[in-house]
N, C-alpha and C positions, 0 to 999 in steps of 0.2 A: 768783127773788125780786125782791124792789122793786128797782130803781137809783135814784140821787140822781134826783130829780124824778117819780117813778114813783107815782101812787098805789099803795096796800096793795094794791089788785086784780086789778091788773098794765095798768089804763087809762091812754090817755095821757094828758093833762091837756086837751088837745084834743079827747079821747073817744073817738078810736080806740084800739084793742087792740093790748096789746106782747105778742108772745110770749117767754114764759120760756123758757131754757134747758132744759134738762133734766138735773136734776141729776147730778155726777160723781161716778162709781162711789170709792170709797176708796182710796188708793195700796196696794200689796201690802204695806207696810211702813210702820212707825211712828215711828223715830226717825232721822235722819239723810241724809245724801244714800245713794242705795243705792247708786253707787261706790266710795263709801270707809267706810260703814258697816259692820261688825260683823254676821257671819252671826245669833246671837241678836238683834239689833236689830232686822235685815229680816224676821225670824220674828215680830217685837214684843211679844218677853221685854222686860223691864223691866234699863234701863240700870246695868251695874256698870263699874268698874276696869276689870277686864278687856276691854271693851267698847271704851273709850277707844283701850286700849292697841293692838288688833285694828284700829281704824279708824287710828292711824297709820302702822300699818306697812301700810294698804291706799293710805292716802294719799302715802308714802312709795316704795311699789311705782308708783305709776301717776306721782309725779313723775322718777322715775331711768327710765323704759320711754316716757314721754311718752303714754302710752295706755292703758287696762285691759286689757293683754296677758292677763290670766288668762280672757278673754270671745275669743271668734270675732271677728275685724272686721265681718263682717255678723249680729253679733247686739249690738255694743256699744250702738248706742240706743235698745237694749229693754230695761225697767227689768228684769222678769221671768228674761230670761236672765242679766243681767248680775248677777242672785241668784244666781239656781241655779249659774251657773259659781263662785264666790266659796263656796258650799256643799260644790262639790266640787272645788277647786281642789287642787293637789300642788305643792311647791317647786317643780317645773319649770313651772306654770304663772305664778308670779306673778312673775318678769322675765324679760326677755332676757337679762341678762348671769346665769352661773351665783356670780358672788360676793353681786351681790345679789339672787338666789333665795334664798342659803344663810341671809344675815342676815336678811332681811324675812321667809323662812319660819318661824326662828327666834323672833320675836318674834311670829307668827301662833299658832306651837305653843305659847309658853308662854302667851299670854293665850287660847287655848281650854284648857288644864292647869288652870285655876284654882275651885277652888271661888266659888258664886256670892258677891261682896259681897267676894273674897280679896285685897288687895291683889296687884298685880304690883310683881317684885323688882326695883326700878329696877337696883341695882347689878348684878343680871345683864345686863339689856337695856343699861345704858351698856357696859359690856364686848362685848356683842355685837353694837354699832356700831364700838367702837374698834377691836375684833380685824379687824372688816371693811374697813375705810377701814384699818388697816395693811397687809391682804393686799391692795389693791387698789392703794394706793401705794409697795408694796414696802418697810412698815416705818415708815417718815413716823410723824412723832405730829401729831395734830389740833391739837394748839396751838403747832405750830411749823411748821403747814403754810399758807402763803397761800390763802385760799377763792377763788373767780374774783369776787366782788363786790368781794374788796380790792385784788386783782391791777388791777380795773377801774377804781380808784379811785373809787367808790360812794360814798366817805366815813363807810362802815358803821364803828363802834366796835365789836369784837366785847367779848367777858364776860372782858376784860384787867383 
């Protein structure tokens, strides 16, 4: 197509010929990054709740792993694989640690459980972070636990 300065024809204003690109094939997928998006999303079904709720516990997964563990390391920066792995992925694939397989898989299974447009049960999913962050700090409650941004003195206010 034209660029700023470009005549409609693809001439350059000087009179010689620009060549165009040639246009880019379509991404595999239609809503979201396809790391942390929603296996319906990268299919490009039409966004629900459940959707939401599947992309944060993919985003959630790859922030406590620091990587998209549920992909190969030599297929992660391929969008393509890093679907199909995310399509077929099993608790043991989506951390390294087995506590938060157990929770993040959790909240995978129930936002694929949901009929389309179904709300997700917050109150399950907050319990199924809380249950996890107690077995993981042997009991600790989240609101009486220092996070490392506060420990760091970050100057963050938490939801006190």
């Amino acid at each position: 197509g034209a660029g700023a300065g470009d005549s409609p024809t693809g001439d350059s204003p000087a009179g010689g010929s620009i060549a165009s690109p040639p246009p880019l094939a379509p991404p595999p997928f239609t809503h979201g990054t396809p790391t942390y998006s929603s296996v319906r999303a990268d299919a490009g079904a039409k966004a629900t709740y459940a959707d939401d709720l599947e992309s944060v516990a993919w985003t959630c997964a790859y922030l406590r792993a620091g990587t998209p563990c549920w992909a190969r390391p030599e297929d992660r920066g391929r969008i393509d694989a890093v679907v199909s792995a995310k399509a077929t992925a099993t608790e043991a694939d989506v951390a390294t640690d087995p506590i938060d397989a157990a929770w993040i898989w959790a909240l995978i299974a129930h936002a694929r459980s949901l009929r389309f447009g179904e709300r997700f049960d917050l109150g399950y999913c907050r319990g199924v972070v809380r249950d996890a962050f107690a077995e993981e700090t042997g009991g600790a409650s989240m609101r009486e636990t220092p996070f490392d941004w506060e420990e760091a003195g970050a100057g963050f206010v938490g939801w006190r």
